[in-house]
N, C-alpha and C positions, 0 to 999 in steps of 0.2 A: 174292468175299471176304466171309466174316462179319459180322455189321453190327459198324462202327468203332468204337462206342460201349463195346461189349463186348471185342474183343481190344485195345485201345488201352489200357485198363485191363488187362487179362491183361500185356502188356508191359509195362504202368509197375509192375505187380507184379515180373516180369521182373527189368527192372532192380533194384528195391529187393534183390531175394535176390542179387543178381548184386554190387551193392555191399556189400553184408553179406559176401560168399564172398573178393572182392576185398583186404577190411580185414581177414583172418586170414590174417596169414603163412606156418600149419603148411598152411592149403588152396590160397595163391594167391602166386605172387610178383612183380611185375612185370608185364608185359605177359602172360603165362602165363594158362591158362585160359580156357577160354570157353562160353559159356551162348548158347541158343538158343529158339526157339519156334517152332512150325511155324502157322501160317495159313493156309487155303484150298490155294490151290499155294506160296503163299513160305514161305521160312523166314528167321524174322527172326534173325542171329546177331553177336554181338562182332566189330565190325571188327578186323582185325589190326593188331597193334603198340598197342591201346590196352590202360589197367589198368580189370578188373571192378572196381575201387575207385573210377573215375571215376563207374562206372553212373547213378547219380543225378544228376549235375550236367552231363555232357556228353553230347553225341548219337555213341554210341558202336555203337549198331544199326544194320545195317546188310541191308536185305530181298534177297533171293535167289532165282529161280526152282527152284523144285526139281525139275521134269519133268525138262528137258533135263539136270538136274547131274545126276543119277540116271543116265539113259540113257547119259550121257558114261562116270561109271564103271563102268557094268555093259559098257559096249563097251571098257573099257580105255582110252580115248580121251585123249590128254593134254593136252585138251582143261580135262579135271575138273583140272588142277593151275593153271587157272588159273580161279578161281573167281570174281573180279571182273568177268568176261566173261559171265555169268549174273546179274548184279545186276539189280534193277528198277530201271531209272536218272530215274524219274519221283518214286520213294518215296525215292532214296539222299541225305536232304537234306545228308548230310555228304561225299558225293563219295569218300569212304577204299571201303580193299579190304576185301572179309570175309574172317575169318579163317581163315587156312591149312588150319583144319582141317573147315571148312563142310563139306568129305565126308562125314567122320565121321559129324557131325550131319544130314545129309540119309538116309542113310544107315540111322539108327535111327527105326522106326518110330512112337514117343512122340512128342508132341507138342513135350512141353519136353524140353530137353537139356544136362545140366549137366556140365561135364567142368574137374577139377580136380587141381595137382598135391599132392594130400594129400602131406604128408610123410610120414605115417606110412603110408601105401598105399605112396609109392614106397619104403620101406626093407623091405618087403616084395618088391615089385616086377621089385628088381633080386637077387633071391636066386633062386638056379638050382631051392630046392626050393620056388620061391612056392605053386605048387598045392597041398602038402601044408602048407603054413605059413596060408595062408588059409581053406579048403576047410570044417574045423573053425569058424571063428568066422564065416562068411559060411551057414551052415547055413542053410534056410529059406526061402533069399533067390534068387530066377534069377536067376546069375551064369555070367560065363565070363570065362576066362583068353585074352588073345593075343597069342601069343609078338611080340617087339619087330617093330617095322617103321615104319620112317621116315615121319614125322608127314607126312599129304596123299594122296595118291591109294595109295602101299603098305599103310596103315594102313587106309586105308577099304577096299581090297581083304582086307586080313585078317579085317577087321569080320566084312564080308559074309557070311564062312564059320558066322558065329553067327545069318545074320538068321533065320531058320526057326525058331528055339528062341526068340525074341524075348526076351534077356535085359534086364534091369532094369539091372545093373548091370555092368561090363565092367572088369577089373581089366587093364590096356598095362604088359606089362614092362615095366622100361627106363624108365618114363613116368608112369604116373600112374591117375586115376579118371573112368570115366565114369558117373554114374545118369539113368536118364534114366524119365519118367510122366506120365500125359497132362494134368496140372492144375502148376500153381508150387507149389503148396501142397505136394504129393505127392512131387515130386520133391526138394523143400529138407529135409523129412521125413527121406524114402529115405537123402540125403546125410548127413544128422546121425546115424542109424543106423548108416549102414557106416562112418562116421571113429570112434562111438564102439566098435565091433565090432573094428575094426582099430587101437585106439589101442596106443602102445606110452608105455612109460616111460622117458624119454632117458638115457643117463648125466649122471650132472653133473659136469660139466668143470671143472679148476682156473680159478682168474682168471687175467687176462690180465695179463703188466708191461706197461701204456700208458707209463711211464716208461723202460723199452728199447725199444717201439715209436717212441717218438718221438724217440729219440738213430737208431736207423736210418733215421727216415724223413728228419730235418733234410739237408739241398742236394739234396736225391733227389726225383725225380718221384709223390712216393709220398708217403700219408696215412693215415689211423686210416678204417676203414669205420664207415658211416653206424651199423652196429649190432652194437652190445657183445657180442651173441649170436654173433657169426660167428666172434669168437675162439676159440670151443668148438672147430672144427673141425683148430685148431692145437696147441691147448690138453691137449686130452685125447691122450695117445698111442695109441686105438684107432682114433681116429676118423684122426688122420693117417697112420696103419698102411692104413686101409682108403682114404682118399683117394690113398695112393702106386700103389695096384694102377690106376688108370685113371677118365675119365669114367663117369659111370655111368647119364648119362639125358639128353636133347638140350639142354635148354635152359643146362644148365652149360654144352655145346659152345657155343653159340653165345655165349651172355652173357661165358664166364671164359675160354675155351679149351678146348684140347685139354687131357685132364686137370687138374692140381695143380702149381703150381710150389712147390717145396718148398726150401727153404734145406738147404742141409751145416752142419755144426757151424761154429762161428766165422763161418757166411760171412755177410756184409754187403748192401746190396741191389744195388750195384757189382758184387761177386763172384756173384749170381744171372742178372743180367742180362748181363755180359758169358762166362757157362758157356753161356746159353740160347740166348747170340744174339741176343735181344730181348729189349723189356722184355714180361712176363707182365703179364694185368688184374692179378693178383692175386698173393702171392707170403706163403706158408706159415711161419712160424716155427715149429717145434717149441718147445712148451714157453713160447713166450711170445706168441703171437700171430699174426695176420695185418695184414698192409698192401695198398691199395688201390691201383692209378695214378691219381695228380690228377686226368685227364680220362675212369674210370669212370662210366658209365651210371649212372642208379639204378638202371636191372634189373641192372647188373651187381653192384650191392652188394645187390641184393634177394637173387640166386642165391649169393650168399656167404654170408648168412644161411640160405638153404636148404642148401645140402651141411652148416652144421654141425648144423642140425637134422635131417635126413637122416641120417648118420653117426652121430649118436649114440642112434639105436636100430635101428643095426645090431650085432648081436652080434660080437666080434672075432672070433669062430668061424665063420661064416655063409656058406656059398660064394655068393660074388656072383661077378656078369657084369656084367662091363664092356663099353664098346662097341665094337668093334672098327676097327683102320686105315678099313676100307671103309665103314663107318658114320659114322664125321667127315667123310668126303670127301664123302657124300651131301647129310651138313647144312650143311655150308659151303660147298658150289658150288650150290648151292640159292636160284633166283629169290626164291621169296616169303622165305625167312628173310633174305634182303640188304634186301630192299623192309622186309622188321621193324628191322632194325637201325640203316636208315638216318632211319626214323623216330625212334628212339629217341635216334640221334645229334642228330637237329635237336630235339626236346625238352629235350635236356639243353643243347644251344645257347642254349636260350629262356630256359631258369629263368637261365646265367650273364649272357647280357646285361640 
Protein backbone atom coordinates (compact mmCIF):
# COMPACT_ATOMS: atom_id res chain seq x y z
CA UNK A 1 0.00 0.00 0.00
CA UNK A 2 1.16 3.62 -0.71
CA UNK A 3 3.02 5.40 2.13
CA UNK A 4 -0.07 6.28 4.78
CA UNK A 5 0.94 9.72 5.10
CA UNK A 6 -0.02 10.49 1.54
CA UNK A 7 -3.47 8.55 0.72
CA UNK A 8 -4.79 9.06 4.34
CA UNK A 9 -4.76 12.66 3.20
CA UNK A 10 -6.14 11.75 -0.37
CA UNK A 11 -9.11 10.21 1.78
CA UNK A 12 -9.66 12.90 4.28
CA UNK A 13 -9.91 14.83 0.99
CA UNK A 14 -12.36 11.96 0.07
CA UNK A 15 -14.39 12.62 2.63
CA UNK A 16 -14.59 16.44 2.57
CA UNK A 17 -16.06 16.24 -1.27
CA UNK A 18 -18.11 13.40 -0.30
CA UNK A 19 -19.74 15.61 2.52
CA UNK A 20 -19.99 18.58 0.31
CA UNK A 21 -22.01 16.10 -2.30
CA UNK A 22 -23.95 14.62 0.76
CA UNK A 23 -25.23 18.36 1.98
CA UNK A 24 -26.88 19.16 -1.75
CA UNK A 25 -30.06 17.58 -1.97
CA UNK A 26 -30.51 18.10 -6.08
CA UNK A 27 -27.02 15.46 -5.89
CA UNK A 28 -27.63 13.18 -2.82
CA UNK A 29 -30.54 12.23 -0.66
CA UNK A 30 -30.33 10.03 2.24
CA UNK A 31 -28.39 7.17 2.56
CA UNK A 32 -28.02 7.40 -1.60
CA UNK A 33 -24.90 7.87 -3.29
CA UNK A 34 -21.61 6.81 -2.83
CA UNK A 35 -17.98 7.96 -3.28
CA UNK A 36 -14.88 5.76 -3.41
CA UNK A 37 -11.02 5.68 -3.74
CA UNK A 38 -8.87 2.97 -4.86
CA UNK A 39 -5.41 2.37 -2.93
CA UNK A 40 -2.87 -0.08 -3.74
CA UNK A 41 -5.20 -3.26 -4.02
CA UNK A 42 -8.17 -1.73 -1.69
CA UNK A 43 -10.63 0.34 -2.50
CA UNK A 44 -11.85 2.43 0.07
CA UNK A 45 -15.88 3.13 -0.32
CA UNK A 46 -19.20 4.51 1.56
CA UNK A 47 -20.36 1.96 3.74
CA UNK A 48 -23.92 1.10 3.05
CA UNK A 49 -26.89 2.66 4.62
CA UNK A 50 -24.70 5.72 5.72
CA UNK A 51 -25.33 9.64 4.53
CA UNK A 52 -22.18 11.27 2.30
CA UNK A 53 -23.43 14.16 4.53
CA UNK A 54 -22.03 12.37 7.64
CA UNK A 55 -18.44 12.09 5.61
CA UNK A 56 -16.69 14.28 7.79
CA UNK A 57 -17.76 13.61 11.29
CA UNK A 58 -18.23 9.86 11.17
CA UNK A 59 -16.11 6.68 9.98
CA UNK A 60 -18.20 5.95 7.28
CA UNK A 61 -15.22 4.35 4.80
CA UNK A 62 -15.15 1.45 4.57
CA UNK A 63 -11.64 -0.67 2.64
CA UNK A 64 -12.27 -3.57 0.28
CA UNK A 65 -10.15 -5.92 -1.55
CA UNK A 66 -10.41 -5.38 -4.99
CA UNK A 67 -8.60 -8.51 -6.72
CA UNK A 68 -10.88 -11.20 -5.74
CA UNK A 69 -14.20 -8.45 -6.04
CA UNK A 70 -13.13 -8.18 -9.48
CA UNK A 71 -12.48 -11.78 -10.32
CA UNK A 72 -16.00 -12.73 -8.52
CA UNK A 73 -17.70 -10.44 -11.01
CA UNK A 74 -15.90 -11.13 -14.02
CA UNK A 75 -16.86 -15.00 -13.10
CA UNK A 76 -20.47 -14.03 -12.50
CA UNK A 77 -19.97 -15.33 -9.04
CA UNK A 78 -22.62 -14.35 -6.48
CA UNK A 79 -20.28 -14.20 -4.56
CA UNK A 80 -19.63 -10.14 -5.78
CA UNK A 81 -23.41 -9.53 -4.20
CA UNK A 82 -21.97 -9.95 -1.17
CA UNK A 83 -19.45 -7.44 -0.85
CA UNK A 84 -18.68 -7.33 2.81
CA UNK A 85 -17.08 -10.73 2.47
CA UNK A 86 -14.13 -9.01 0.67
CA UNK A 87 -13.71 -6.21 3.37
CA UNK A 88 -10.07 -5.84 4.95
CA UNK A 89 -11.38 -6.59 8.36
CA UNK A 90 -8.07 -5.49 10.09
CA UNK A 91 -8.63 -1.56 8.42
CA UNK A 92 -12.73 -1.93 8.83
CA UNK A 93 -12.54 0.07 12.15
CA UNK A 94 -16.39 0.63 11.94
CA UNK A 95 -17.29 -3.10 11.30
CA UNK A 96 -20.52 -1.83 8.69
CA UNK A 97 -21.03 -3.39 5.15
CA UNK A 98 -19.63 -1.42 2.05
CA UNK A 99 -21.95 -0.22 -0.04
CA UNK A 100 -24.17 -2.19 -2.42
CA UNK A 101 -22.61 -0.87 -5.03
CA UNK A 102 -18.69 -1.32 -4.34
CA UNK A 103 -18.93 -3.42 -7.96
CA UNK A 104 -19.56 -0.56 -9.75
CA UNK A 105 -16.71 1.21 -8.16
CA UNK A 106 -14.17 -1.61 -8.38
CA UNK A 107 -15.18 -1.95 -11.59
CA UNK A 108 -14.09 1.42 -12.97
CA UNK A 109 -10.69 1.77 -13.66
CA UNK A 110 -10.08 5.61 -11.96
CA UNK A 111 -8.92 5.77 -8.94
CA UNK A 112 -11.65 7.98 -7.36
CA UNK A 113 -15.13 7.25 -7.90
CA UNK A 114 -18.03 9.49 -7.40
CA UNK A 115 -21.49 8.22 -8.11
CA UNK A 116 -24.51 10.36 -7.34
CA UNK A 117 -28.30 10.71 -7.58
CA UNK A 118 -28.30 14.14 -9.62
CA UNK A 119 -31.70 15.10 -9.84
CA UNK A 120 -31.31 16.79 -12.83
CA UNK A 121 -29.34 13.51 -14.36
CA UNK A 122 -32.06 11.31 -13.14
CA UNK A 123 -35.09 13.51 -14.99
CA UNK A 124 -32.97 12.84 -17.89
CA UNK A 125 -32.39 9.44 -17.09
CA UNK A 126 -35.67 8.06 -16.87
CA UNK A 127 -36.59 9.33 -20.48
CA UNK A 128 -36.75 6.63 -23.09
CA UNK A 129 -35.07 9.42 -25.49
CA UNK A 130 -32.04 9.97 -22.66
CA UNK A 131 -29.19 9.44 -25.34
CA UNK A 132 -30.45 11.97 -27.67
CA UNK A 133 -31.48 14.39 -24.71
CA UNK A 134 -28.01 14.13 -23.31
CA UNK A 135 -25.59 13.26 -26.03
CA UNK A 136 -25.80 17.28 -27.12
CA UNK A 137 -24.86 18.84 -23.74
CA UNK A 138 -22.39 15.97 -22.64
CA UNK A 139 -20.27 16.76 -25.90
CA UNK A 140 -16.58 16.61 -25.43
CA UNK A 141 -16.81 14.55 -22.45
CA UNK A 142 -16.14 10.19 -22.48
CA UNK A 143 -19.36 9.25 -21.56
CA UNK A 144 -21.65 6.27 -22.04
CA UNK A 145 -25.26 5.51 -21.38
CA UNK A 146 -26.43 2.10 -19.48
CA UNK A 147 -29.63 0.95 -20.18
CA UNK A 148 -31.30 0.26 -16.34
CA UNK A 149 -30.13 -2.65 -14.37
CA UNK A 150 -30.65 -3.51 -10.75
CA UNK A 151 -28.03 -1.67 -8.47
CA UNK A 152 -25.12 -4.69 -7.40
CA UNK A 153 -23.73 -7.35 -9.46
CA UNK A 154 -26.49 -6.64 -12.74
CA UNK A 155 -25.30 -3.15 -12.88
CA UNK A 156 -21.64 -3.87 -12.48
CA UNK A 157 -22.24 -6.45 -15.33
CA UNK A 158 -23.66 -3.70 -17.56
CA UNK A 159 -20.73 -1.36 -16.59
CA UNK A 160 -18.34 -3.86 -17.81
CA UNK A 161 -19.76 -3.59 -21.32
CA UNK A 162 -18.14 0.11 -21.39
CA UNK A 163 -14.79 -0.92 -19.56
CA UNK A 164 -12.51 -0.82 -22.81
CA UNK A 165 -13.75 2.82 -23.80
CA UNK A 166 -12.75 3.76 -20.30
CA UNK A 167 -15.48 6.39 -19.83
CA UNK A 168 -15.31 9.31 -17.45
CA UNK A 169 -18.57 9.64 -16.78
CA UNK A 170 -21.60 7.06 -16.97
CA UNK A 171 -25.11 8.27 -17.15
CA UNK A 172 -27.67 4.63 -15.27
CA UNK A 173 -31.03 4.92 -16.52
CA UNK A 174 -33.56 4.61 -14.08
CA UNK A 175 -30.76 5.95 -11.56
CA UNK A 176 -28.44 8.31 -11.53
CA UNK A 177 -24.60 9.68 -12.14
CA UNK A 178 -21.37 8.18 -12.15
CA UNK A 179 -17.82 10.42 -12.78
CA UNK A 180 -15.15 9.03 -11.84
CA UNK A 181 -10.64 10.40 -12.25
CA UNK A 182 -7.75 9.62 -10.98
CA UNK A 183 -7.12 12.55 -8.23
CA UNK A 184 -10.32 14.10 -5.76
CA UNK A 185 -9.58 17.25 -7.08
CA UNK A 186 -10.46 15.91 -10.75
CA UNK A 187 -13.21 14.16 -10.28
CA UNK A 188 -15.31 16.80 -7.84
CA UNK A 189 -14.29 19.18 -11.04
CA UNK A 190 -15.67 16.53 -13.59
CA UNK A 191 -19.04 16.36 -11.27
CA UNK A 192 -19.68 20.19 -11.19
CA UNK A 193 -19.30 20.24 -14.96
CA UNK A 194 -21.71 17.44 -15.95
CA UNK A 195 -24.56 18.81 -13.16
CA UNK A 196 -23.91 22.20 -14.66
CA UNK A 197 -24.17 20.76 -18.42
CA UNK A 198 -27.22 18.72 -17.34
CA UNK A 199 -28.90 21.29 -15.36
CA UNK A 200 -32.44 21.85 -16.00
CA UNK A 201 -34.93 24.55 -14.78
CA UNK A 202 -37.72 23.08 -12.48
CA UNK A 203 -41.38 24.25 -12.90
CA UNK A 204 -42.41 26.14 -10.02
CA UNK A 205 -45.14 24.67 -8.28
CA UNK A 206 -48.21 26.28 -6.61
CA UNK A 207 -47.86 26.36 -2.52
CA UNK A 208 -48.99 24.02 -0.65
CA UNK A 209 -52.54 24.53 1.88
CA UNK A 210 -50.41 23.14 5.23
CA UNK A 211 -53.74 24.45 6.67
CA UNK A 212 -55.77 21.38 4.73
CA UNK A 213 -52.79 19.18 5.38
CA UNK A 214 -53.25 19.32 8.66
CA UNK A 215 -57.08 19.16 9.10
CA UNK A 216 -56.19 15.61 7.04
CA UNK A 217 -53.53 14.70 8.92
CA UNK A 218 -55.27 15.33 12.85
CA UNK A 219 -56.10 11.38 14.53
CA UNK A 220 -54.33 9.89 11.48
CA UNK A 221 -50.88 8.20 11.42
CA UNK A 222 -49.68 10.95 9.23
CA UNK A 223 -47.77 14.29 9.38
CA UNK A 224 -46.32 17.41 7.18
CA UNK A 225 -42.77 16.18 5.66
CA UNK A 226 -39.72 17.26 7.04
CA UNK A 227 -39.40 19.53 3.69
CA UNK A 228 -41.60 22.19 2.19
CA UNK A 229 -40.24 21.38 -1.18
CA UNK A 230 -41.89 17.95 -1.49
CA UNK A 231 -45.21 19.42 -1.72
CA UNK A 232 -44.17 20.49 -5.31
CA UNK A 233 -44.66 16.96 -6.33
CA UNK A 234 -48.49 17.17 -5.35
CA UNK A 235 -48.66 20.63 -5.93
CA UNK A 236 -48.05 21.02 -9.57
CA UNK A 237 -50.38 19.01 -11.72
CA UNK A 238 -47.63 17.78 -14.24
CA UNK A 239 -45.52 16.49 -11.94
CA UNK A 240 -48.43 14.36 -10.30
CA UNK A 241 -49.61 13.37 -13.98
CA UNK A 242 -46.06 12.06 -14.21
CA UNK A 243 -45.84 10.50 -10.60
CA UNK A 244 -49.25 8.56 -11.44
CA UNK A 245 -47.63 6.53 -14.49
CA UNK A 246 -45.20 4.58 -11.87
CA UNK A 247 -41.81 4.36 -9.82
CA UNK A 248 -39.27 5.73 -11.80
CA UNK A 249 -35.67 4.85 -10.16
CA UNK A 250 -34.86 2.37 -7.16
CA UNK A 251 -34.46 4.28 -4.27
CA UNK A 252 -38.11 5.75 -4.34
CA UNK A 253 -38.74 1.69 -4.34
CA UNK A 254 -37.21 1.11 -1.52
CA UNK A 255 -37.63 4.41 0.61
CA UNK A 256 -41.67 5.33 -0.55
CA UNK A 257 -42.89 2.19 -2.21
CA UNK A 258 -44.08 0.76 -5.06
CA UNK A 259 -45.01 3.93 -7.11
CA UNK A 260 -47.23 7.07 -5.71
CA UNK A 261 -50.19 6.83 -3.49
CA UNK A 262 -52.30 9.39 -4.85
CA UNK A 263 -55.56 10.45 -3.24
CA UNK A 264 -59.20 10.56 -5.39
CA UNK A 265 -61.06 13.86 -5.19
CA UNK A 266 -62.73 14.18 -1.73
CA UNK A 267 -60.79 11.28 -0.38
CA UNK A 268 -59.43 11.62 3.05
CA UNK A 269 -56.35 9.58 4.50
CA UNK A 270 -58.94 6.90 6.01
CA UNK A 271 -60.45 6.58 2.45
CA UNK A 272 -56.65 6.07 0.86
CA UNK A 273 -55.58 3.71 3.13
CA UNK A 274 -58.53 1.65 3.49
CA UNK A 275 -58.82 1.52 -0.97
CA UNK A 276 -54.82 0.52 -0.68
CA UNK A 277 -55.13 -1.86 1.93
CA UNK A 278 -52.36 -0.39 3.70
CA UNK A 279 -51.08 2.53 5.04
CA UNK A 280 -48.64 4.10 2.04
CA UNK A 281 -45.06 5.89 3.33
CA UNK A 282 -46.41 8.50 1.68
CA UNK A 283 -49.67 9.55 0.41
CA UNK A 284 -50.31 12.53 -2.60
CA UNK A 285 -52.86 15.32 -2.45
CA UNK A 286 -53.52 16.79 -5.69
CA UNK A 287 -53.44 20.38 -5.44
CA UNK A 288 -52.63 20.73 -1.90
CA UNK A 289 -49.95 18.61 -0.82
CA UNK A 290 -48.33 15.62 0.58
CA UNK A 291 -48.45 13.82 4.03
CA UNK A 292 -45.79 11.59 5.59
CA UNK A 293 -46.60 8.26 7.94
CA UNK A 294 -45.41 9.38 11.67
CA UNK A 295 -42.95 6.63 11.61
CA UNK A 296 -41.07 7.70 8.05
CA UNK A 297 -37.30 7.44 7.80
CA UNK A 298 -35.46 10.44 7.11
CA UNK A 299 -34.42 8.85 3.84
CA UNK A 300 -37.85 8.33 3.36
CA UNK A 301 -38.79 12.20 3.60
CA UNK A 302 -35.37 12.80 1.88
CA UNK A 303 -36.78 10.68 -1.34
CA UNK A 304 -40.02 12.73 -1.08
CA UNK A 305 -38.23 15.78 -1.53
CA UNK A 306 -36.48 13.93 -4.52
CA UNK A 307 -39.41 12.69 -6.82
CA UNK A 308 -40.70 16.46 -6.40
CA UNK A 309 -37.50 17.87 -7.62
CA UNK A 310 -37.12 15.06 -10.06
CA UNK A 311 -40.61 15.59 -11.53
CA UNK A 312 -40.46 18.89 -12.05
CA UNK A 313 -37.98 18.99 -14.77
CA UNK A 314 -39.44 16.51 -16.39
CA UNK A 315 -41.40 17.89 -19.29
CA UNK A 316 -45.17 16.72 -19.11
CA UNK A 317 -44.52 15.67 -22.73
CA UNK A 318 -41.37 13.43 -22.07
CA UNK A 319 -41.79 9.70 -22.63
CA UNK A 320 -40.55 8.11 -19.52
CA UNK A 321 -39.84 4.59 -18.30
CA UNK A 322 -40.99 3.42 -15.33
CA UNK A 323 -39.83 0.38 -13.61
CA UNK A 324 -41.35 -2.42 -14.29
CA UNK A 325 -43.49 -5.33 -11.91
CA UNK A 326 -40.15 -7.46 -12.21
CA UNK A 327 -38.04 -4.67 -11.24
CA UNK A 328 -39.62 -3.90 -7.72
CA UNK A 329 -39.53 -7.48 -7.06
CA UNK A 330 -35.82 -7.60 -7.49
CA UNK A 331 -35.37 -4.47 -5.25
CA UNK A 332 -37.33 -5.50 -2.55
CA UNK A 333 -36.53 -9.24 -2.12
CA UNK A 334 -33.04 -7.89 -2.15
CA UNK A 335 -30.43 -8.91 0.78
CA UNK A 336 -28.38 -5.84 0.98
CA UNK A 337 -31.30 -3.34 0.28
CA UNK A 338 -33.13 -5.08 3.65
CA UNK A 339 -29.52 -4.94 5.46
CA UNK A 340 -30.11 -0.76 4.17
CA UNK A 341 -33.36 -0.29 5.40
CA UNK A 342 -32.91 -2.00 8.56
CA UNK A 343 -30.37 0.32 9.31
CA UNK A 344 -31.99 3.18 8.57
CA UNK A 345 -35.01 1.85 10.73
CA UNK A 346 -32.67 1.56 13.85
CA UNK A 347 -31.32 5.31 13.06
CA UNK A 348 -34.49 6.61 13.19
CA UNK A 349 -35.10 4.51 16.41
CA UNK A 350 -32.02 6.48 17.89
CA UNK A 351 -32.84 10.15 17.12
CA UNK A 352 -36.68 9.13 18.68
CA UNK A 353 -35.44 7.75 21.96
Amino acid sequence: MPEAAGWQAELEQLKAVSARIGGDPLLTQGAGGNTSLKVGGALWIKASGTWLAHAAERDIMVPVEMAPLVAAVEAVDPAAEQAHQFTVAALNNSGLRPSIETTVHALMPQRVVLHVHCVDTIAYAVRSDCVGQVGPRLAGLKWAYVPYARPGLPLALAIAEHRDKRPDVLILANHGLVVAANTVGEAEALLDDVKARLRIVPRKAPEARNDKLLQLAAGTDYRLPRSEASHAAATDAASIALAAKGSLYPDHVIFLGTGSAIAREAEDVAGVVARLGASPVSILFPGTGILMRNDATPGADAMARCLADVLARIPDNAPVRVLTAEEHIQLTDWDAEKYRQDLARKAAAKKIA
